[in-house]
N, CA, C and O atoms as CSV, one atom per row, in Angstrom:
chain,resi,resn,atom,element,x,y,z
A,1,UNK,N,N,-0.516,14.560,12.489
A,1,UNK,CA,C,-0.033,14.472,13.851
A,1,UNK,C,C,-1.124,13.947,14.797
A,1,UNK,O,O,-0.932,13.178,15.739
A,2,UNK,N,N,-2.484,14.559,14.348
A,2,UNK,CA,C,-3.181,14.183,15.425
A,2,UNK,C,C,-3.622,12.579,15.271
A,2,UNK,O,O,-4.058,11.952,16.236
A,3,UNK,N,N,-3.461,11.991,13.954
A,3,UNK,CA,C,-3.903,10.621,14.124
A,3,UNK,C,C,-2.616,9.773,14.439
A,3,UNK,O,O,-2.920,8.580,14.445
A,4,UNK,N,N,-1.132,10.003,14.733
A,4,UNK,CA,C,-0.288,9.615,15.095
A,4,UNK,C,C,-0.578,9.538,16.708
A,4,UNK,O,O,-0.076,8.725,17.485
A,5,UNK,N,N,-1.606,10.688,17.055
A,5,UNK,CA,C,-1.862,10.809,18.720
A,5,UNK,C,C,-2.494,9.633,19.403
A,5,UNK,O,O,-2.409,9.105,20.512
A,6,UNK,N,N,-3.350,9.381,17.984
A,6,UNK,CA,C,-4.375,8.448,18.772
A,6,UNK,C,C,-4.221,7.156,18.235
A,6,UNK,O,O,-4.714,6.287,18.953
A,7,UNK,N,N,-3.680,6.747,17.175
A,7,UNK,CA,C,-2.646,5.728,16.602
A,7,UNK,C,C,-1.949,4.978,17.940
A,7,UNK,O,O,-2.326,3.934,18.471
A,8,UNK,N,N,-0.606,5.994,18.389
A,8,UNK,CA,C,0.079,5.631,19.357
A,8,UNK,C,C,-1.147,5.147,20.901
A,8,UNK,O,O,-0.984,4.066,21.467
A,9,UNK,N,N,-1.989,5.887,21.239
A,9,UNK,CA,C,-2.731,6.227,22.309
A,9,UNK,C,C,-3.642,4.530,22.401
A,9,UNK,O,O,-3.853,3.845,23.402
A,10,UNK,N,N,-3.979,4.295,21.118
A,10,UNK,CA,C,-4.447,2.994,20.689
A,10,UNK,C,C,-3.872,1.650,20.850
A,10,UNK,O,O,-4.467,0.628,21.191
A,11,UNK,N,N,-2.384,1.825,20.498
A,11,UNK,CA,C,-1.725,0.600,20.601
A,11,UNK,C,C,-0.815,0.587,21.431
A,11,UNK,O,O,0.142,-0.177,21.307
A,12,UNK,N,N,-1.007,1.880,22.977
A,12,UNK,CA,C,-0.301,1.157,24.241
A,12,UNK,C,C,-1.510,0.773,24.744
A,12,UNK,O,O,-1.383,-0.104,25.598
A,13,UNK,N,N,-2.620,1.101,24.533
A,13,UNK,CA,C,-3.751,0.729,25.161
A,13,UNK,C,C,-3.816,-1.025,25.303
A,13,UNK,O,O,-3.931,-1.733,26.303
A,14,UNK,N,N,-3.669,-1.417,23.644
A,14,UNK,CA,C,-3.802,-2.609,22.874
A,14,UNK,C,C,-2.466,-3.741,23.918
A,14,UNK,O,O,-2.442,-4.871,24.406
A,15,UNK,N,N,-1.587,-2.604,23.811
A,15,UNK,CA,C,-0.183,-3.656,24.174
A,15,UNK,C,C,-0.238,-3.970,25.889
A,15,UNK,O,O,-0.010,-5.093,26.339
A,16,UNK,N,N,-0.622,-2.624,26.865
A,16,UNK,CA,C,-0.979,-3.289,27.697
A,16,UNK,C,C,-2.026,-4.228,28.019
A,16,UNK,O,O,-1.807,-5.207,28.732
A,17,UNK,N,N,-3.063,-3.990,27.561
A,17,UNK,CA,C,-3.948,-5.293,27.818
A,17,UNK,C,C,-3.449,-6.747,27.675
A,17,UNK,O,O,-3.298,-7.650,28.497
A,18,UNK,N,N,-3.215,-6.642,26.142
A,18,UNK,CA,C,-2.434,-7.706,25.919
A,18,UNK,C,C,-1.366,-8.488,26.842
A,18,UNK,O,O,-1.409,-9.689,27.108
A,19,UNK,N,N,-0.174,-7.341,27.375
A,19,UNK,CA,C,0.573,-7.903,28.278
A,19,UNK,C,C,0.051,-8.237,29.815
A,19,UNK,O,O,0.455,-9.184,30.489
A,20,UNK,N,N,-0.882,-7.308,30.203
A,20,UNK,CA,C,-1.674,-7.929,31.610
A,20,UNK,C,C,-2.405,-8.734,31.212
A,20,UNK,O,O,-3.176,-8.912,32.155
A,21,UNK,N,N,-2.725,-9.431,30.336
A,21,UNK,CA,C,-4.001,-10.961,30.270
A,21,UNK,C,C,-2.748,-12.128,30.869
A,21,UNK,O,O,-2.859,-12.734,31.934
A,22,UNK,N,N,-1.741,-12.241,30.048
A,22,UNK,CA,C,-0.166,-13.025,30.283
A,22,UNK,C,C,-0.260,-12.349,31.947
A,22,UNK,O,O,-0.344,-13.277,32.752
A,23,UNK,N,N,-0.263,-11.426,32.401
A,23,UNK,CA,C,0.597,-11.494,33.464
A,23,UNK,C,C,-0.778,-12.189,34.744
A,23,UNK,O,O,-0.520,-12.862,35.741
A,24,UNK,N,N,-1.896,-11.837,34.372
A,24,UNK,CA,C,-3.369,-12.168,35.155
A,24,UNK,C,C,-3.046,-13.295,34.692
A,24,UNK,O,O,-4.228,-13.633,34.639
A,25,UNK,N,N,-2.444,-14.309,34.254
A,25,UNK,CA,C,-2.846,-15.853,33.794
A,25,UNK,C,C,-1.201,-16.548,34.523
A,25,UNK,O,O,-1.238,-17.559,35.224
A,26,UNK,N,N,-0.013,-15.904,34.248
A,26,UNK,CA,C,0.969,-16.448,35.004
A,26,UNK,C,C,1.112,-16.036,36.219
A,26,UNK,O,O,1.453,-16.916,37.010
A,27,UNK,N,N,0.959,-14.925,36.665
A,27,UNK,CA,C,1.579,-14.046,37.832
A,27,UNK,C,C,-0.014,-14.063,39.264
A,27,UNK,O,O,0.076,-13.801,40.463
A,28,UNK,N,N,-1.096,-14.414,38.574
A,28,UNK,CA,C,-2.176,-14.211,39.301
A,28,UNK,C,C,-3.124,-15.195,39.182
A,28,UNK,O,O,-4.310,-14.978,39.432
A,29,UNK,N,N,-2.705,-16.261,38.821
A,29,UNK,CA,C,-3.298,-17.965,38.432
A,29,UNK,C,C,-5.145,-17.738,37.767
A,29,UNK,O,O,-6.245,-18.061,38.217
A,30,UNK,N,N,-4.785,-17.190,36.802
A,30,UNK,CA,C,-5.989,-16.482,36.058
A,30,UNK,C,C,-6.284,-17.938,35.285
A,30,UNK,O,O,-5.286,-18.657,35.234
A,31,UNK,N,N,-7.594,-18.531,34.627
A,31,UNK,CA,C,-7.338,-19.371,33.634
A,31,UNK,C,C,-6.670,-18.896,32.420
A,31,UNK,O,O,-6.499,-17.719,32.104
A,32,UNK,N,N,-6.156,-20.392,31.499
A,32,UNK,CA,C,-5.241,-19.958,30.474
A,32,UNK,C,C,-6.405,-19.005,29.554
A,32,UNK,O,O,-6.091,-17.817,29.628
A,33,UNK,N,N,-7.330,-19.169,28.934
A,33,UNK,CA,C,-8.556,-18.564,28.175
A,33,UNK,C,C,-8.039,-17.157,28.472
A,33,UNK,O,O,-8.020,-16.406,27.497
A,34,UNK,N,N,-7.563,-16.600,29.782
A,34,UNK,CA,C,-7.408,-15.140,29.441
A,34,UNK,C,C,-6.137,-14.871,28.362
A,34,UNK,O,O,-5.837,-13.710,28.084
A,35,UNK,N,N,-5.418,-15.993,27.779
A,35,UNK,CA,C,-4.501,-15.772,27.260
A,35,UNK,C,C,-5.233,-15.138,25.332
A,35,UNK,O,O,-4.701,-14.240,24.679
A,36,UNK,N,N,-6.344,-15.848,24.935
A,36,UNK,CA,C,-7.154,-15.537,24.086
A,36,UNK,C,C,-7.312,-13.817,23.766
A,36,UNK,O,O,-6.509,-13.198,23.068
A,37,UNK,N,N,-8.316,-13.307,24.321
A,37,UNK,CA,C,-7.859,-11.796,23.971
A,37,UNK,C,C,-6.756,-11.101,24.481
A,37,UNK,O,O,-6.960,-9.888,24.480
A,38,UNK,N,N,-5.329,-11.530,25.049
A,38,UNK,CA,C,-4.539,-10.709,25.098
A,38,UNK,C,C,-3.614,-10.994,23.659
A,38,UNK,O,O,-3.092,-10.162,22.916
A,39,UNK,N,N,-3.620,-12.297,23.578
A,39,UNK,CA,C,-2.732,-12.626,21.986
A,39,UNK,C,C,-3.961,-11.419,20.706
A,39,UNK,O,O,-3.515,-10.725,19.792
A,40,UNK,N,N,-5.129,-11.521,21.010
A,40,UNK,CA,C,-5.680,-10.378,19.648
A,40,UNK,C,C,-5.633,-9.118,20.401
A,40,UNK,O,O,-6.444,-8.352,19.881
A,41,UNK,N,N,-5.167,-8.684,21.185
A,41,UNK,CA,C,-4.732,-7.381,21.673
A,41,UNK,C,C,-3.272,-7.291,21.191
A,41,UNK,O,O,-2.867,-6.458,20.381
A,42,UNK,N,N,-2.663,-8.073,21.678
A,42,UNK,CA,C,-1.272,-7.357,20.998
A,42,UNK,C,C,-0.823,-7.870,19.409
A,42,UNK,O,O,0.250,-7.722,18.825
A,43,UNK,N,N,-2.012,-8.491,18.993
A,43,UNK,CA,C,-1.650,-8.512,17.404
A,43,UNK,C,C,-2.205,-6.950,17.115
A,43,UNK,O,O,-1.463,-6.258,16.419
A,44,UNK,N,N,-3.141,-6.496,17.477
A,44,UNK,CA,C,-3.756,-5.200,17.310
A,44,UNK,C,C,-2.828,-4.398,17.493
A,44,UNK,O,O,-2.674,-3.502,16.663
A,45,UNK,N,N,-2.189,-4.467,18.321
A,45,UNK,CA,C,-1.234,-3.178,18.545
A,45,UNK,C,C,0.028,-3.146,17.465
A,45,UNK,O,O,0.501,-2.135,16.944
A,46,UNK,N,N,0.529,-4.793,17.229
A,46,UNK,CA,C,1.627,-4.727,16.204
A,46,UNK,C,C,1.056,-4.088,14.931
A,46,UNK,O,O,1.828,-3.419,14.244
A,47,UNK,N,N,-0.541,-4.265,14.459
A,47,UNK,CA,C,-0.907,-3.827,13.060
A,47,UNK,C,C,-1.001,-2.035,13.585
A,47,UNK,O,O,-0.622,-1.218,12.746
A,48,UNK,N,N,-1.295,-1.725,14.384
A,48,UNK,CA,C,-1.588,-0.137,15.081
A,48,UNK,C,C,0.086,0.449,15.053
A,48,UNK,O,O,-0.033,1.673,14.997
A,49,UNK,N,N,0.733,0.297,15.060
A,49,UNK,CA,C,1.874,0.878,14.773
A,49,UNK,C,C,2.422,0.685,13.475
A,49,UNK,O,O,3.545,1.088,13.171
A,50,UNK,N,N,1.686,0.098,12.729
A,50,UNK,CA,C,2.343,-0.273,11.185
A,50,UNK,C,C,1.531,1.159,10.711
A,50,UNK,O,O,1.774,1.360,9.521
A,51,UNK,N,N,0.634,2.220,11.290
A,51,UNK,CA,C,-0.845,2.771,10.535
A,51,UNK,C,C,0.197,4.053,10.922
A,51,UNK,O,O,-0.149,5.013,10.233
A,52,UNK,N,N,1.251,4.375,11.708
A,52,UNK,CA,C,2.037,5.162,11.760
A,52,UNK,C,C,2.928,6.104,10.592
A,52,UNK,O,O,3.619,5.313,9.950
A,53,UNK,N,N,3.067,7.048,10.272
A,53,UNK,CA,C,3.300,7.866,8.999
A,53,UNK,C,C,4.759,8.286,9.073
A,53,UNK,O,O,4.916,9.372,8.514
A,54,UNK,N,N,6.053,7.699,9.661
A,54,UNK,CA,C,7.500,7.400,9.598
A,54,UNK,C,C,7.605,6.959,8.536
A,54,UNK,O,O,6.894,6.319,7.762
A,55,UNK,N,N,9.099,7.571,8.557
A,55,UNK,CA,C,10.394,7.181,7.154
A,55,UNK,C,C,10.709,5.923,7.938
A,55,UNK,O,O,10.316,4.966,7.271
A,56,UNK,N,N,11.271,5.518,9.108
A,56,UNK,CA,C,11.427,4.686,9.734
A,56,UNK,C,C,11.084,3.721,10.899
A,56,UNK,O,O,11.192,4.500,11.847
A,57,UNK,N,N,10.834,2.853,11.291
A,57,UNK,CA,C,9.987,2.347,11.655
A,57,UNK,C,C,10.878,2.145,13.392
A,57,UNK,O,O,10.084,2.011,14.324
A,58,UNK,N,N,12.082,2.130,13.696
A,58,UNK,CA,C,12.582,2.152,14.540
A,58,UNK,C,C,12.248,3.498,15.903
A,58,UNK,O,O,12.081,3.576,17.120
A,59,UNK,N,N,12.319,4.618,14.330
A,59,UNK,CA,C,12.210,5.873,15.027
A,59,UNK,C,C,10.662,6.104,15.895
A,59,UNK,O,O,10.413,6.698,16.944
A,60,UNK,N,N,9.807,5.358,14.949
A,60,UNK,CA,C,8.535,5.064,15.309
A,60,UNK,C,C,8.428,4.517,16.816
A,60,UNK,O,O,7.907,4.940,17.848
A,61,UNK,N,N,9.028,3.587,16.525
A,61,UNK,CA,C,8.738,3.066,17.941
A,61,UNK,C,C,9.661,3.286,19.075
A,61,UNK,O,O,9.441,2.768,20.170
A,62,UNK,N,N,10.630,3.997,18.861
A,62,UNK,CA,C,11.340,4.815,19.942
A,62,UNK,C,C,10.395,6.260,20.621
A,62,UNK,O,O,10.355,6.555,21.815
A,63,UNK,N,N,9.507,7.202,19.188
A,63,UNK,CA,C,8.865,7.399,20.081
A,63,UNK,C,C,7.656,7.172,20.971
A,63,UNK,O,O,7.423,7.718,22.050
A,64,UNK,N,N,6.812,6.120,20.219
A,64,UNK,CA,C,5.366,5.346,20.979
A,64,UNK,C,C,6.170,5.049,22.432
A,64,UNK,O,O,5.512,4.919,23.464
A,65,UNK,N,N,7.424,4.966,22.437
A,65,UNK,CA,C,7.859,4.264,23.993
A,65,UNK,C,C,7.214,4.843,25.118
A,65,UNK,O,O,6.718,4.380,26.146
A,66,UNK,N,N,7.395,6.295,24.514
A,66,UNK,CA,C,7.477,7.719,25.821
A,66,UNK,C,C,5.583,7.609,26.009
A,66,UNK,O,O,5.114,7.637,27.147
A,67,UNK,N,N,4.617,7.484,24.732
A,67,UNK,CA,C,3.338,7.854,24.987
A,67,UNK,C,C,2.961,6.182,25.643
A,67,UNK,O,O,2.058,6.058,26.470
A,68,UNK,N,N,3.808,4.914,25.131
A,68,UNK,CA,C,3.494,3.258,26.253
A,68,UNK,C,C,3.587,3.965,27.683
A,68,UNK,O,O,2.603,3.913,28.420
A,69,UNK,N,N,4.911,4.716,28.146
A,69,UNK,CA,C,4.797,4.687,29.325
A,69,UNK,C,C,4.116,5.652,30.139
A,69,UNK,O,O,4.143,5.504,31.361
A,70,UNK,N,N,3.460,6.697,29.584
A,70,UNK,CA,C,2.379,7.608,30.169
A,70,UNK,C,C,0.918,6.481,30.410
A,70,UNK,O,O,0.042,6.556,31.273
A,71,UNK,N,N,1.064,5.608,29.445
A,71,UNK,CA,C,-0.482,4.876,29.151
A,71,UNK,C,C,-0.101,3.663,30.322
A,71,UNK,O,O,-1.039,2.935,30.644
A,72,UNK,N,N,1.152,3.434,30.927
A,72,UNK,CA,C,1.243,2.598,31.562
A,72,UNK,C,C,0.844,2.864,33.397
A,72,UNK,O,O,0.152,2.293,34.239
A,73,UNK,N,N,1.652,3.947,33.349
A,73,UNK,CA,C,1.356,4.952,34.375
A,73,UNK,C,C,-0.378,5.077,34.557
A,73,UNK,O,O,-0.957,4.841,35.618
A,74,UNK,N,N,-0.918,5.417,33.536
A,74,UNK,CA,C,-2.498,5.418,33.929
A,74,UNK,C,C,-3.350,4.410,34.387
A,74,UNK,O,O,-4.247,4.447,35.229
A,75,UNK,N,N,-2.787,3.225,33.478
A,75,UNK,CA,C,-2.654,1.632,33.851
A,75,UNK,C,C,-2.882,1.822,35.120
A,75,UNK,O,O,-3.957,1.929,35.710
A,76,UNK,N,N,-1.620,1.863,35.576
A,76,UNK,CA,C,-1.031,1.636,37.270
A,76,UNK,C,C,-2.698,1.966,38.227
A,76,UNK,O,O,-3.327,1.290,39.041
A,77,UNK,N,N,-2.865,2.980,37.768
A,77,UNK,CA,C,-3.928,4.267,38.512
A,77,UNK,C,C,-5.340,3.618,38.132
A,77,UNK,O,O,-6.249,3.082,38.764
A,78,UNK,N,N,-5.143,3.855,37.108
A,78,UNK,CA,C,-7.328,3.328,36.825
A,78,UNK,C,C,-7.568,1.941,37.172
A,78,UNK,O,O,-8.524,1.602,37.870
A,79,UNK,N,N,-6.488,0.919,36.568
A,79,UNK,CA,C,-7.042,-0.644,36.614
A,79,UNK,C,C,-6.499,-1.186,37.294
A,79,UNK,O,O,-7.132,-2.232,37.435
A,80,UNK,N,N,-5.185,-1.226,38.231
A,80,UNK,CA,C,-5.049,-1.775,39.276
A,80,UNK,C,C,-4.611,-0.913,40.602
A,80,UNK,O,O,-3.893,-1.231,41.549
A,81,UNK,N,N,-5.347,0.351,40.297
A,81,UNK,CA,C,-5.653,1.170,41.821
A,81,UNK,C,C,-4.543,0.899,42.549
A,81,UNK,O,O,-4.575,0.372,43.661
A,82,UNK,N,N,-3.272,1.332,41.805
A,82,UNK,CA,C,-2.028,1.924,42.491
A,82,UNK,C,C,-1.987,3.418,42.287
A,82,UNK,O,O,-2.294,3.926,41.209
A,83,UNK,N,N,-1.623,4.078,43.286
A,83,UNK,CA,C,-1.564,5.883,42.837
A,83,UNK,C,C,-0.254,5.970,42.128
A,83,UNK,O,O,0.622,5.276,42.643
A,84,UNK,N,N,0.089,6.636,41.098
A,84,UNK,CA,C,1.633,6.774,40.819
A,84,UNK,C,C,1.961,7.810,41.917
A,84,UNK,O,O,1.150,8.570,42.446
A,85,UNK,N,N,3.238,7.720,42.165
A,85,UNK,CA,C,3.828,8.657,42.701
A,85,UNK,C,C,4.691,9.926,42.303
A,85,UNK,O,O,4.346,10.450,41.243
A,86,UNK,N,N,5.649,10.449,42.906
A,86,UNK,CA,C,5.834,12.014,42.339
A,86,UNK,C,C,7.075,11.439,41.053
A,86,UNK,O,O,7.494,12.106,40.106
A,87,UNK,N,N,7.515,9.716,41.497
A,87,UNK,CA,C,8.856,9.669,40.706
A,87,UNK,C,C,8.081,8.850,39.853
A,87,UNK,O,O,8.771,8.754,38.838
A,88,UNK,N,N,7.110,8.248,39.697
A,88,UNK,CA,C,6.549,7.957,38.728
A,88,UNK,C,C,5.965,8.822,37.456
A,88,UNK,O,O,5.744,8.310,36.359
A,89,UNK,N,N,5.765,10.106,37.744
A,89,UNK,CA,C,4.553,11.378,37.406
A,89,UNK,C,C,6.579,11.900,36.864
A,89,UNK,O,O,6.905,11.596,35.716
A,90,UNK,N,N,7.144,12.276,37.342
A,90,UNK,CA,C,8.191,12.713,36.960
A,90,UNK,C,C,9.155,11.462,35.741
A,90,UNK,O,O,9.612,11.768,34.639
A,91,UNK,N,N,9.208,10.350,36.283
A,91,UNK,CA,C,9.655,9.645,34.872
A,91,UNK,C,C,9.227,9.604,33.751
A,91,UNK,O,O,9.814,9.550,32.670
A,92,UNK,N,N,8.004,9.635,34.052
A,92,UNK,CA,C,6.756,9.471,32.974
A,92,UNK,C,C,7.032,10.923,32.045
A,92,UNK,O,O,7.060,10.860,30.816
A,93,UNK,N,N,7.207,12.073,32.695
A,93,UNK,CA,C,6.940,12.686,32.010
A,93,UNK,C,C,8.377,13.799,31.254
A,93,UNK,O,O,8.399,14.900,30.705
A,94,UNK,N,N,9.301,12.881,31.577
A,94,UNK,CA,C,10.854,13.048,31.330
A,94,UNK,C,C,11.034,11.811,30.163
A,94,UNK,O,O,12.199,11.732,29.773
A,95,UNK,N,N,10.203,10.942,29.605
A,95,UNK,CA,C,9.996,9.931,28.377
A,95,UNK,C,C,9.509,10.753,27.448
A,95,UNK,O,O,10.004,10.860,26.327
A,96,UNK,N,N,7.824,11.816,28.131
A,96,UNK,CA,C,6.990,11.905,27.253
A,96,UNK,C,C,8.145,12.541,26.275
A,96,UNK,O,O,8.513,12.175,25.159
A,97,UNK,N,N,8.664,13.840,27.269
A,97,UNK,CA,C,9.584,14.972,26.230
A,97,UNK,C,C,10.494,13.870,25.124
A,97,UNK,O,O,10.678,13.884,23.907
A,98,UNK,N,N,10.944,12.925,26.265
A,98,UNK,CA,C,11.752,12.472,24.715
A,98,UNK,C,C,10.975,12.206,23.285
A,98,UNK,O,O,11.206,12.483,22.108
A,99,UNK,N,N,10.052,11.601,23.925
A,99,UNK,CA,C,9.167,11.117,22.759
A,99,UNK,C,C,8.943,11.741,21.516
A,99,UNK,O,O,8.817,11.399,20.340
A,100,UNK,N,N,8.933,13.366,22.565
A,100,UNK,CA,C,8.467,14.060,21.259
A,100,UNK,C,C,9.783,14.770,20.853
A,100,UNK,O,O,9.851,15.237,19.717
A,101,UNK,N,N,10.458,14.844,21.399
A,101,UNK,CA,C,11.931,14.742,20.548
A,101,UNK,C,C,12.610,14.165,19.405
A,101,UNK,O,O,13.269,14.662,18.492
A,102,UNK,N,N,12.402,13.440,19.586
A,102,UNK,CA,C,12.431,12.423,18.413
A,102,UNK,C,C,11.581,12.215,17.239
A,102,UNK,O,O,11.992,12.161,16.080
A,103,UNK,N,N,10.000,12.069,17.740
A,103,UNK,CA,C,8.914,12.611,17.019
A,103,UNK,C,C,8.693,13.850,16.082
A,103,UNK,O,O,8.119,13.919,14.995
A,104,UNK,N,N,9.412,14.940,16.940
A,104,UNK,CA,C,9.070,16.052,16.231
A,104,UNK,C,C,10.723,16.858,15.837
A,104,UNK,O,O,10.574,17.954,15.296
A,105,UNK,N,N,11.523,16.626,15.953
A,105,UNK,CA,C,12.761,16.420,15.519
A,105,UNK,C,C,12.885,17.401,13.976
A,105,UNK,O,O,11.956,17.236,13.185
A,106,UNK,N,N,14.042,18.420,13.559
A,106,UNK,CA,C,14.117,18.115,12.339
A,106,UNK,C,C,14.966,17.474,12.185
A,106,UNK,O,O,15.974,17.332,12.877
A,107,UNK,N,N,14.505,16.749,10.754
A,107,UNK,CA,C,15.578,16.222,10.152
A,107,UNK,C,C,16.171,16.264,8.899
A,107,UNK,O,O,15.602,16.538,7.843
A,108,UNK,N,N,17.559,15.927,9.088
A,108,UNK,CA,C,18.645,16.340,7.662
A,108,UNK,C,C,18.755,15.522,6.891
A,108,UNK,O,O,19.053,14.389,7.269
A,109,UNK,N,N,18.526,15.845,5.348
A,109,UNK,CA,C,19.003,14.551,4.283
A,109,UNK,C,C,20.407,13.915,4.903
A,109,UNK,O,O,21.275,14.484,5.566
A,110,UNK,N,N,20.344,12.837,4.552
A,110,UNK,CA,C,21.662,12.269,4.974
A,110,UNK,C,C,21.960,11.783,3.443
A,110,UNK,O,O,23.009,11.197,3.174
């Protein structure tokens, strides 16, 4: 469980970077070169969720969703010095539960 923690913790890290280099290069007339380490950031993150210990790989990434959007939320806060707010802090943390719903779930032979 605990390397599923930091597994997941790793590759929203990986996936946002990745997706803010694209958005600093279209959205914020960044040169293209920042496009370079965000393409090996989010190859990192696609191999970082393969290191995941699921029967299924869907379920997998239904729950990394809930721990992407806590890591996105922090995003918001540390690197582009937006505060989240109370409905941000509250969505965020109405995912996490799912997350681990699903995550920690039993489940029945089918």
């Amino acid at each position: 469980m605990i390397k599923t923690a930091f597994v997941y913790v790793g590759a929203a890290l990986a996936e946002i970077a990745g997706c803010f280099s694209f958005w600093m290069w279209l959205r914020e007339g960044k040169p293209i070169w920042w496009l370079a380490p965000g393409m090996a950031s989010l190859a990192l993150f696609a191999w970082l969720l393969t290191q995941v210990d699921s029967e299924a790989a869907g379920r997998s990434y239904a729950a990394y969703g809930g721990v992407y959007i806590i890591a996105s939320i922090g995003w918001l806060w540390r690197v582009e010095h937006v505060r989240p707010d109370r409905w941000d802090i509250a969505g965020a943390a109405i995912c996490l539960v799912g997350a681990a719903v699903i995550l920690l779930g039993r489940r029945t032979a089918s």
